[in-house]
C-alpha positions as CSV (number, residue, x, y, z in Angstrom):
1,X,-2.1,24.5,53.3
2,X,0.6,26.5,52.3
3,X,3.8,25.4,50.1
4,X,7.2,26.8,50.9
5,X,9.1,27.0,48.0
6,X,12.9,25.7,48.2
7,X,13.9,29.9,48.0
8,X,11.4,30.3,50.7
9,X,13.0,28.2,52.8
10,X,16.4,30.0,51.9
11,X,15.3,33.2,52.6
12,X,13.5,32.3,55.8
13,X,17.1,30.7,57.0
14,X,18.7,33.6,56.3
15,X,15.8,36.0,58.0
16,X,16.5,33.6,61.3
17,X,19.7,34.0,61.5
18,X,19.8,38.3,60.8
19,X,17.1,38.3,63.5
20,X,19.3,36.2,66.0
21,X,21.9,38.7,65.4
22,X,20.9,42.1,65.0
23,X,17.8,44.1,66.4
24,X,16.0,44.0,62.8
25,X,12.5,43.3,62.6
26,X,11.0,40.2,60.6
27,X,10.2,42.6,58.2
28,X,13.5,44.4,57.5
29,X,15.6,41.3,58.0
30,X,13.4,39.4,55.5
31,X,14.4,42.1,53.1
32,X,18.0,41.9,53.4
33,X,17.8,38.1,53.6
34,X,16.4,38.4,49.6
35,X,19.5,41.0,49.2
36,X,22.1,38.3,50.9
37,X,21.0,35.6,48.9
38,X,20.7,37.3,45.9
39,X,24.5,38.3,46.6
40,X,25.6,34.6,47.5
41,X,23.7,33.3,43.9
42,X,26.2,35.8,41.8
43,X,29.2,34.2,43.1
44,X,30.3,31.8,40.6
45,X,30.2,28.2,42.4
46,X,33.5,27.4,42.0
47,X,34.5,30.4,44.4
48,X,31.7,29.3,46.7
């Protein structure tokens, strides 16, 4: 049994949707899930 992590769960959210929207591959869009989210954690949360 494997445990998804919280940021797991993140990036696999944000994979799901880059794949429903574009022709990316689970690969590549996994990769610029991490880069997204990264991004989205750098804006102060009172901007958010």
């Amino acid at each position: 049994m494997t445990i998804e992590t919280p940021y797991e769960r993140r990036v696999g959210r944000v994979r799901d949707a880059v794949r429903a929207h574009s022709e990316l591959d689970d690969h590549s869009a996994s990769e610029l899930a991490v880069h997204v989210l990264h991004a989205l954690d750098t804006i102060p949360e009172k901007i958010r």
